[in-house]
C-alpha positions as a LaTeX table, in Angstrom:
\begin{tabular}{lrrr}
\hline
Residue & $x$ (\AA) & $y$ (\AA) & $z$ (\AA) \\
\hline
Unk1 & $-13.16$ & 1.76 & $-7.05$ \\
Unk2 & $-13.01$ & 2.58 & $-3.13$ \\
Unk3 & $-14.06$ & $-0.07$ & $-0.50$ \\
Unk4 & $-17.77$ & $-0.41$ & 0.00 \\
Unk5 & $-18.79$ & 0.32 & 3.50 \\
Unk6 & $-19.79$ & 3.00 & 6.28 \\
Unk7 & $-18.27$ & 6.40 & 7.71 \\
Unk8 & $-19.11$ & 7.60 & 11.52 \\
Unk9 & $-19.57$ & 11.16 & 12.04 \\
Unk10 & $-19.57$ & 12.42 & 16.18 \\
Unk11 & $-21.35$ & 15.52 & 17.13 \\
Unk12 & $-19.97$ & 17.55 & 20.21 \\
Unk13 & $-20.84$ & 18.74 & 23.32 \\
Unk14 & $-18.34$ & 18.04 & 25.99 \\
Unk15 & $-18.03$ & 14.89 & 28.29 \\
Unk16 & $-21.81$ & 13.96 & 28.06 \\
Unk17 & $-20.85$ & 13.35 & 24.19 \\
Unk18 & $-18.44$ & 11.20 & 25.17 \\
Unk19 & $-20.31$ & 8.99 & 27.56 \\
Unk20 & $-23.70$ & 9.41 & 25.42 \\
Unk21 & $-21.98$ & 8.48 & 21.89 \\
Unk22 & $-20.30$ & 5.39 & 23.75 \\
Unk23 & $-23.56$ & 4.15 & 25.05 \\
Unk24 & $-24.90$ & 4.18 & 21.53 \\
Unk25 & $-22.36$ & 2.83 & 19.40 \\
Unk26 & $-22.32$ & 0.21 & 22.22 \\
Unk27 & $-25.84$ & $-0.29$ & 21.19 \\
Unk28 & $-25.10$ & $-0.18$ & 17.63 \\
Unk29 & $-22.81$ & $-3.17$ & 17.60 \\
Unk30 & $-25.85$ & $-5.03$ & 19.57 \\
Unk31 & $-28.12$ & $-4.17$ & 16.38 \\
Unk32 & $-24.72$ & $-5.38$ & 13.94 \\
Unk33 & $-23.05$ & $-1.96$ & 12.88 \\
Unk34 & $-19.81$ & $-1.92$ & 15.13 \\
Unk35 & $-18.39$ & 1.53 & 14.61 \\
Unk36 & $-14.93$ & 0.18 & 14.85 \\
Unk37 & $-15.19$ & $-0.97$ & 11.74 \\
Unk38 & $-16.14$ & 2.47 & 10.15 \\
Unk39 & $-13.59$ & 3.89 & 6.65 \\
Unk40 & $-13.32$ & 7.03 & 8.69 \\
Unk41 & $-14.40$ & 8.53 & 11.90 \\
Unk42 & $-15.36$ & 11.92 & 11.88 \\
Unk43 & $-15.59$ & 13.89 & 15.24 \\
Unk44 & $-16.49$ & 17.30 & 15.93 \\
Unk45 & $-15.00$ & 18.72 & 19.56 \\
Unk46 & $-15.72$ & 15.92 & 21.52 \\
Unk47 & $-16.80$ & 13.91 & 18.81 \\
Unk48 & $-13.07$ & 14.25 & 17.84 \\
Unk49 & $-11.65$ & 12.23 & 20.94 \\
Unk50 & $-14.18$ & 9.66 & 20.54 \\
Unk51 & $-13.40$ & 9.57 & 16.72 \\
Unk52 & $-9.47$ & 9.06 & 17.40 \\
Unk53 & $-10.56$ & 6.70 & 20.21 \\
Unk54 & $-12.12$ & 4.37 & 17.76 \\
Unk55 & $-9.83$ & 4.56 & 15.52 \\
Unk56 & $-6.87$ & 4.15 & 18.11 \\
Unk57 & $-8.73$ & 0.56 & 18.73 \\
Unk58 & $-9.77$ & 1.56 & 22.34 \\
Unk59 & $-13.11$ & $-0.79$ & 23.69 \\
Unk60 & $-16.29$ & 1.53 & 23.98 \\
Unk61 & $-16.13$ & 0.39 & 27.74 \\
Unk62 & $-12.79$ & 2.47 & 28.39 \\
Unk63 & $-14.28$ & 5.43 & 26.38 \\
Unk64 & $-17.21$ & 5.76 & 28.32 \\
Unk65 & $-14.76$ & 5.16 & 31.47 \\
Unk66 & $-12.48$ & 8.32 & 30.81 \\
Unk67 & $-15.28$ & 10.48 & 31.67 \\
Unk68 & $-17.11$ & 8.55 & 34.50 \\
Unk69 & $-17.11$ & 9.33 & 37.78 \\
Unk70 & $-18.73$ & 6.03 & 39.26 \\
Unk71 & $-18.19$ & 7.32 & 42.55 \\
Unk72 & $-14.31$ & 6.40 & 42.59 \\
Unk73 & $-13.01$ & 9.54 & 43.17 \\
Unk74 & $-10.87$ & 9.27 & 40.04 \\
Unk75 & $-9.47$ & 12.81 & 39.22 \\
Unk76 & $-9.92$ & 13.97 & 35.40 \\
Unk77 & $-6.83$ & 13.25 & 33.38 \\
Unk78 & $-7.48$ & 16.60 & 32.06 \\
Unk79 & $-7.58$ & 19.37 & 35.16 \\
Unk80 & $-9.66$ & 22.55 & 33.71 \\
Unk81 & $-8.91$ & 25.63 & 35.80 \\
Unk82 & $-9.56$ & 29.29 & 35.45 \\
Unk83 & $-6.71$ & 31.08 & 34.10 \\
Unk84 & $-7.13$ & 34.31 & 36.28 \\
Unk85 & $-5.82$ & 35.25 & 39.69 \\
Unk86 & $-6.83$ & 38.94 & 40.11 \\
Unk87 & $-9.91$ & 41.13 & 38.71 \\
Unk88 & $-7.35$ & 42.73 & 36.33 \\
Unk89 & $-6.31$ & 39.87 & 34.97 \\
Unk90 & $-9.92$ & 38.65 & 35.01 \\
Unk91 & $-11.24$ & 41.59 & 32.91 \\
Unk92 & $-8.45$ & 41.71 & 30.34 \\
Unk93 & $-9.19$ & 37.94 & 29.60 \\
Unk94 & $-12.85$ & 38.97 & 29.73 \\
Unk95 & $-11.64$ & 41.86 & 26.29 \\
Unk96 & $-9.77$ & 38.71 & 24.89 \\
Unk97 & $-12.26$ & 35.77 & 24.90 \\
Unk98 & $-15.31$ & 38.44 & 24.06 \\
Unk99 & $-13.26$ & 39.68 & 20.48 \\
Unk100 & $-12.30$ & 35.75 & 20.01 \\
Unk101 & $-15.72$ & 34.71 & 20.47 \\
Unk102 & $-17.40$ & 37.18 & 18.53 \\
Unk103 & $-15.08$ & 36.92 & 15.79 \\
Unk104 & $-15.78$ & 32.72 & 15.72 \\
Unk105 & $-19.72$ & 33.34 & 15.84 \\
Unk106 & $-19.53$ & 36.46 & 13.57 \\
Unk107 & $-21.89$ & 35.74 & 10.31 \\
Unk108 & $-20.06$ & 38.50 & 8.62 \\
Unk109 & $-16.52$ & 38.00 & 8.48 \\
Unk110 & $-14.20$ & 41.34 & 7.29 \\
Unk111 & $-11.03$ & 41.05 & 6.35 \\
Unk112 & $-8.70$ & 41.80 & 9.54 \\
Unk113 & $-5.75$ & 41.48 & 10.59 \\
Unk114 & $-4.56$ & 39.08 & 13.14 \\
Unk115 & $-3.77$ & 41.14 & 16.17 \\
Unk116 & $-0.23$ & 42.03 & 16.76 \\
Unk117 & 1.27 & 39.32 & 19.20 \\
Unk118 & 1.82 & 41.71 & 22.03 \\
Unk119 & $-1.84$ & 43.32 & 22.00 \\
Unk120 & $-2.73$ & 39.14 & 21.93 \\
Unk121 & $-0.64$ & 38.60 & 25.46 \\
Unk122 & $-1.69$ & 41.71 & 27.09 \\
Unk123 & $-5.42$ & 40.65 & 26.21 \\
Unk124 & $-5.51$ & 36.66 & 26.28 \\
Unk125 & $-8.55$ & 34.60 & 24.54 \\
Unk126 & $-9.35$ & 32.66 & 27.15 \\
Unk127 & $-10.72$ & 32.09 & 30.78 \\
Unk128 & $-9.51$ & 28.60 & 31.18 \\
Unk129 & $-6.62$ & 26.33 & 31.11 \\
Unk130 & $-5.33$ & 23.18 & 31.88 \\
Unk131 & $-3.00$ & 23.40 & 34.38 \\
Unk132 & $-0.11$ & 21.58 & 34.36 \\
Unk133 & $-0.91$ & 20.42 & 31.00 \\
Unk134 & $-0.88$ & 23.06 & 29.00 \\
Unk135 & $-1.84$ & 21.00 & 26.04 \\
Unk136 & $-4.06$ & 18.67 & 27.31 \\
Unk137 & $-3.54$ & 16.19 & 24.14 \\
Unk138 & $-0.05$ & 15.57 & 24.68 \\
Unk139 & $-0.66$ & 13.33 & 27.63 \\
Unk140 & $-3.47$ & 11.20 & 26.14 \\
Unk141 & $-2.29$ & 10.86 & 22.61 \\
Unk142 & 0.19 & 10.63 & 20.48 \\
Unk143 & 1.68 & 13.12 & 17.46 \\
Unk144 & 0.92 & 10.31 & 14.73 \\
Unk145 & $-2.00$ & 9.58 & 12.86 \\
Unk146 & $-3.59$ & 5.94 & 13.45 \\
Unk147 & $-4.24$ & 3.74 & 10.49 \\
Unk148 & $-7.16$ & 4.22 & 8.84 \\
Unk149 & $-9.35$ & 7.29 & 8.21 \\
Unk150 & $-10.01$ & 10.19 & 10.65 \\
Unk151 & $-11.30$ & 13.36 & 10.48 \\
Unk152 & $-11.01$ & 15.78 & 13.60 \\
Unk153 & $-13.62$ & 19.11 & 12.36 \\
Unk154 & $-12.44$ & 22.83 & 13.40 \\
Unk155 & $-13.27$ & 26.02 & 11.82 \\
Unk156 & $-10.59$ & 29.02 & 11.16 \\
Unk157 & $-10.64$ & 31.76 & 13.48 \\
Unk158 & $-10.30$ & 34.30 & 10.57 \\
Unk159 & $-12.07$ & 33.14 & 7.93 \\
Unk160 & $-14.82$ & 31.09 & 9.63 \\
Unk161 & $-14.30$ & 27.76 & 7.55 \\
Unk162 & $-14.75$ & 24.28 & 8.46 \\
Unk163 & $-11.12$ & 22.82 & 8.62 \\
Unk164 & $-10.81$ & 19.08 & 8.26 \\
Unk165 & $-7.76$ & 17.67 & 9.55 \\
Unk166 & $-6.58$ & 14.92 & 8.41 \\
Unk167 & $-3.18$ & 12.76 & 8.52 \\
Unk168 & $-2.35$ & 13.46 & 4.74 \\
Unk169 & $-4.75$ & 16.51 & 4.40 \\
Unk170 & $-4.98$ & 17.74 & 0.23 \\
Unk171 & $-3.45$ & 21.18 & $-0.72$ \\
Unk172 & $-4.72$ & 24.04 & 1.01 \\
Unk173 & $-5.55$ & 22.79 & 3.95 \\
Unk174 & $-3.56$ & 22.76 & 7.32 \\
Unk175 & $-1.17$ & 20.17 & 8.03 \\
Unk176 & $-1.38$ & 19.15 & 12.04 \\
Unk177 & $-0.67$ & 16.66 & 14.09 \\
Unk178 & $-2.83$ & 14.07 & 15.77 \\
Unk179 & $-2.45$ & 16.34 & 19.42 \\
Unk180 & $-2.94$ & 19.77 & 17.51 \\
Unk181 & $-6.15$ & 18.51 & 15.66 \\
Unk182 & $-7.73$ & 17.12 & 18.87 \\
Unk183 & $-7.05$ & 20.41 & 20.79 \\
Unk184 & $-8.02$ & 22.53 & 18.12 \\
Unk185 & $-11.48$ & 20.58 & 17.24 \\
Unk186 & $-12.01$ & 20.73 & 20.88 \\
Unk187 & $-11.44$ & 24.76 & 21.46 \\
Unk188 & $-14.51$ & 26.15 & 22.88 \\
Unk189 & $-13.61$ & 29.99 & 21.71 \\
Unk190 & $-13.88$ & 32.65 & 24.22 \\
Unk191 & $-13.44$ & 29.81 & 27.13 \\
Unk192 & $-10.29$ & 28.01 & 25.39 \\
Unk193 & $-7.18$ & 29.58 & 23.17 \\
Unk194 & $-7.54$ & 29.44 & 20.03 \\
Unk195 & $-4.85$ & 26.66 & 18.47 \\
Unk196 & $-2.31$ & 27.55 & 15.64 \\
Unk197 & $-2.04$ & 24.81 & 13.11 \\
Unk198 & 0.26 & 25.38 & 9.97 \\
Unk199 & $-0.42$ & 28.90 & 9.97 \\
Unk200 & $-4.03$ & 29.22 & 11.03 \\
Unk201 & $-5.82$ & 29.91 & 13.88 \\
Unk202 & $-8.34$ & 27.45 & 14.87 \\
Unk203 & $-11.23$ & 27.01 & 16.99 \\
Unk204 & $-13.68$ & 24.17 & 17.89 \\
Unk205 & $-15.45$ & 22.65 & 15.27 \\
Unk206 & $-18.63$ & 23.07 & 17.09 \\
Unk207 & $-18.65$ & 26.70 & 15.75 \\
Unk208 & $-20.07$ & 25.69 & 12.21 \\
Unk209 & $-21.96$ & 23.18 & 13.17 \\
Unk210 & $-22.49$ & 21.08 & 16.58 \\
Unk211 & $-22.51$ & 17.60 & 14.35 \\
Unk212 & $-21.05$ & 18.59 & 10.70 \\
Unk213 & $-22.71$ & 15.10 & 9.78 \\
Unk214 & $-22.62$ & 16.81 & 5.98 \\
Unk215 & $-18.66$ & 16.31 & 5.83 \\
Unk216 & $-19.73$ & 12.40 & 4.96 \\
Unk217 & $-21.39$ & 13.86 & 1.35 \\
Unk218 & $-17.07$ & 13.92 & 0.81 \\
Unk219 & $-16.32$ & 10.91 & 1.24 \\
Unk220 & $-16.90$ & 7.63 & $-1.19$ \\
Unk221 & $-18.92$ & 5.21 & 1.16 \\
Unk222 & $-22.56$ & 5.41 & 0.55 \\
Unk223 & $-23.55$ & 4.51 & 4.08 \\
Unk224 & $-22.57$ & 6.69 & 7.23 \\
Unk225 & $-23.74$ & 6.47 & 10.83 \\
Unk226 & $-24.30$ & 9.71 & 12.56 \\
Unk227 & $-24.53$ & 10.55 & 16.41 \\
Unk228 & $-25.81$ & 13.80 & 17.96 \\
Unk229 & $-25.59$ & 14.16 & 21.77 \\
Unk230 & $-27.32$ & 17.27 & 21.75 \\
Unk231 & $-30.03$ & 17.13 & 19.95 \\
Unk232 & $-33.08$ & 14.61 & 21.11 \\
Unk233 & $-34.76$ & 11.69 & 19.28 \\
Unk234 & $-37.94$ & 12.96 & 18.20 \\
Unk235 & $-39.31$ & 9.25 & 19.08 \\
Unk236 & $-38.77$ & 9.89 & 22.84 \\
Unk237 & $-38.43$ & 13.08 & 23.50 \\
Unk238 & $-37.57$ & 15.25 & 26.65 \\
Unk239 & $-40.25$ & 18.01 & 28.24 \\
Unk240 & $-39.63$ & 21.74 & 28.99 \\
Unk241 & $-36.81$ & 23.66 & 28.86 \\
Unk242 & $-34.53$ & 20.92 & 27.69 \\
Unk243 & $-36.33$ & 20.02 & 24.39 \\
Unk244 & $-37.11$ & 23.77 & 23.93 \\
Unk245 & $-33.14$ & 24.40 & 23.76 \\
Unk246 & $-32.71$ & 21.47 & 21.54 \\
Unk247 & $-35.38$ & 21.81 & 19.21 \\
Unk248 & $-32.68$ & 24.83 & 17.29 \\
Unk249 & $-29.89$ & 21.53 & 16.92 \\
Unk250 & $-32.46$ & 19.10 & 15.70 \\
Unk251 & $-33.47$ & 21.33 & 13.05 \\
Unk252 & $-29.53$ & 21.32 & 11.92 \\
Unk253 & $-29.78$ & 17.73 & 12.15 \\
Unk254 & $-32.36$ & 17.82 & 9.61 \\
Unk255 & $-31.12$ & 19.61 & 7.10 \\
Unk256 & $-27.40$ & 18.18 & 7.34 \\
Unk257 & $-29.43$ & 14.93 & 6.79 \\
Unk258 & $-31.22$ & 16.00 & 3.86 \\
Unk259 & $-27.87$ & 17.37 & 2.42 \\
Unk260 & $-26.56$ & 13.77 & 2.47 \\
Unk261 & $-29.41$ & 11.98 & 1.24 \\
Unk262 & $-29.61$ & 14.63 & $-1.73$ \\
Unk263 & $-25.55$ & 13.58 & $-2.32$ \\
Unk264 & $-26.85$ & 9.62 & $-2.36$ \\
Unk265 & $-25.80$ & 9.05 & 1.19 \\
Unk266 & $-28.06$ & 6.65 & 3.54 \\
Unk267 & $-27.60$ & 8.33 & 7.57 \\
Unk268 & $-28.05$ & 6.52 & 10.26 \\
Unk269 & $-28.93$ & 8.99 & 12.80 \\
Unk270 & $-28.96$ & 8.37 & 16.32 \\
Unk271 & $-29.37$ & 10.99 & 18.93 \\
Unk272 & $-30.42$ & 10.40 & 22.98 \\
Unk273 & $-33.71$ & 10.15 & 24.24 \\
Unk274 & $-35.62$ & 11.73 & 27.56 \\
Unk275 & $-33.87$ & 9.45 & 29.85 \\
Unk276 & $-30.23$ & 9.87 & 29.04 \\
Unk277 & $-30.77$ & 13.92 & 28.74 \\
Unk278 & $-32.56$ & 13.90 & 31.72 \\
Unk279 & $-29.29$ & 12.59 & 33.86 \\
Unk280 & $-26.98$ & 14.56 & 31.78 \\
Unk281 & $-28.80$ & 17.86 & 32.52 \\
Unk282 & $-26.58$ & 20.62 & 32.15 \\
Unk283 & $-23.26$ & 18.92 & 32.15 \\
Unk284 & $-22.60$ & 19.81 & 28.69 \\
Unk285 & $-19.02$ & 21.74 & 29.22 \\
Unk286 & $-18.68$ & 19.53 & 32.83 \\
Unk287 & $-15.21$ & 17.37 & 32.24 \\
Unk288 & $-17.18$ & 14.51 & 34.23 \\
Unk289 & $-20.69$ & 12.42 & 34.19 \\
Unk290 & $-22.15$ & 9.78 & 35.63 \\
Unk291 & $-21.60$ & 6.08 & 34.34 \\
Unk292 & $-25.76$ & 6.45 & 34.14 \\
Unk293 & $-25.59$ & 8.96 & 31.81 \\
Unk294 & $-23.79$ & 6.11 & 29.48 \\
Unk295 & $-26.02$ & 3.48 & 30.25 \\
Unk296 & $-29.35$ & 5.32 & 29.72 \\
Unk297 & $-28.20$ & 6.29 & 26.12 \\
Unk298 & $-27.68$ & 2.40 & 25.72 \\
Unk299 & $-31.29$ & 1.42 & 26.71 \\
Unk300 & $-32.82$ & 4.19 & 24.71 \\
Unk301 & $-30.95$ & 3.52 & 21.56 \\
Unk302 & $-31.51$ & $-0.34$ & 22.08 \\
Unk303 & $-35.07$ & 0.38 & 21.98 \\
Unk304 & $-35.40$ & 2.53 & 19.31 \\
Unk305 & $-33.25$ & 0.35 & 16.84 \\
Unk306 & $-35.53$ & $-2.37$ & 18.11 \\
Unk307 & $-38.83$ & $-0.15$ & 16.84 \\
Unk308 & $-40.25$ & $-1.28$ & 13.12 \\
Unk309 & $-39.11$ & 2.00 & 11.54 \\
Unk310 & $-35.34$ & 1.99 & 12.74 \\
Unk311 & $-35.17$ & $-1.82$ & 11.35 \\
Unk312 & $-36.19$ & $-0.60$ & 7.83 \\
Unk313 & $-33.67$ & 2.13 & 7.82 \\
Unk314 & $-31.12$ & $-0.40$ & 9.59 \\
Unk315 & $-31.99$ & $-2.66$ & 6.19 \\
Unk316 & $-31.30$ & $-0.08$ & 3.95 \\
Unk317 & $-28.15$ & 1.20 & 5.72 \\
Unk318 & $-26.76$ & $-1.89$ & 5.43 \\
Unk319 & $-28.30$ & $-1.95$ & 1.72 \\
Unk320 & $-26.22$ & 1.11 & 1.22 \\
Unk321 & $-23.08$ & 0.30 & 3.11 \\
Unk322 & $-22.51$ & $-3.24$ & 0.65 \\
Unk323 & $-22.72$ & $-1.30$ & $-2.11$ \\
Unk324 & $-19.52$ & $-0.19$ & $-4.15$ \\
Unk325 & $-18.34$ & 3.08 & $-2.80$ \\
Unk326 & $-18.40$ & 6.35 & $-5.19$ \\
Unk327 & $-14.96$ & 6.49 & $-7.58$ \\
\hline
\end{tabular}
């Protein structure tokens, strides 16, 4: 039998992610679920770096701190710059990034083939890079695998699949390392190239699915905590335009929860409330926030794991998490 115990699954959406999933978890270990301790970490864009950060054994303090500005005039360890210089340049990367993202977002997905390698230069998929750092991963982590389960989410370019990587992935699926998983999880298509793993072509994970809390249904553990940064808590939730655009990803939540409780799986699903969206506003692809940002999404998931209804479901994910773990 596998060990008993919990999974973590991270949703996306750029730095606020970061610093919003850090506030919670830093809640969570408050309430008694430290997400250190989690079989596997799952991330999706985003929610991969914080996934490989937990797993990596870096403090929720110094995760939340890679993104926050605090006012010190820290630079970004990642620079994001536009990868055009003249109007011609601008509007054949405009041809690339509109076939790339098209062909990620695409419901229908013909058979084509991958465009020859000169046509690909002359007409680039992207309208950013990284300056110096051309691949941004290689400065912040390494090529291994940590100990321990970890699951970085991206889809395939050309078929549209969700691609988990993994350190030892099964047959069939791409082999990459730790730096190619995070960049490719992380590729934003149409705004960041596309990453070639083993073969494929991948693109942020995001494009399936913002969260992709469902990928827990695979794995033994009967118990997983999930966090969305961009969705809302229903409990506390924000007014105007910013619930209207959310209301779309908490639907998703929904029925990605239903899909695991239908599999036996108890979620614990956490997601920001008024407060904490408010102050992010629309920094979702911004590669900075505000340290308030992180400590709003601490208060409001303090209080609602403090509310009646989030201490049942805290008893029976812990109910679920002691309980031997599916063959």
């Amino acid at each position: 039998m596998s060990d008993a115990g919990f999974n973590v699954v991270v949703g996306g959406g750029g730095a606020m992610a970061i610093g919003i999933s850090a506030g919670i978890m830093m809640a969570l270990r408050e309430a008694g679920v430290d997400c250190s301790e989690a079989q596997t970490c799952v991330g999706t864009s985003a929610g991969s770096v914080v996934a490989a950060d937990l797993r990596m054994g870096r403090s929720l303090d110094d995760i939340a701190a890679q993104v926050c500005t605090d006012g010190s005039g820290d630079e970004p360890s990642v620079e994001t710059i536009r990868a055009w210089r003249t109007w011609p340049e601008l509007g054949r990367r405009s041809v690339g990034s509109a076939w790339v993202l098209l062909r990620a977002l695409s419901p229908v997905r013909p058979a084509l083939a991958e465009p020859p390698r000169p046509l690909q230069r002359w007409f680039p998929g992207s309208l950013v890079h990284f300056g110096e750092a051309q691949h941004w991963a290689e400065d912040l982590y390494p090529e291994e695998w940590p100990a321990g389960g970890l699951w970085a989410v991206a889809a395939n370019l050309d078929t549209g699949r969700r691609v988990l990587l993994e350190a030892d992935p099964p047959p069939g699926r791409p082999r990459a390392t730790l730096q190619e998983a995070l960049q490719a999880s992380c590729a934003i298509p149409g705004l960041y190239p596309p990453v070639r793993v083993d073969g494929a072509r991948l693109v942020d994970g995001g494009v399936r699915s913002p969260t992709n809390f469902d990928v827990a249904a695979k794995l033994p553990q009967r118990a997983v905590v999930c966090i969305s940064s961009v969705s809302f808590d229903p409990a506390d939730p924000p007014i105007g335009p910013q619930r209207a655009l959310r209301t779309f990803l908490n639907r998703q939540v929904l029925r990605e929860v239903r899909h695991l409780r239908t599999h036996g799986v108890e979620p614990l699903v956490l997601r920001p409330g008024r407060t904490a969206l408010e102050l992010a506003g629309a920094q979702l692809f911004s590669g900075r926030i505000t340290s308030d940002v992180v400590e709003a999404a601490y208060e409001g998931a303090s209080a609602r794991l403090a509310a009646p209804d989030m201490q049942r479901r805290l008893d029976r994910f812990h109910a679920a998490a002691s309980e031997p773990a599916a063959a």
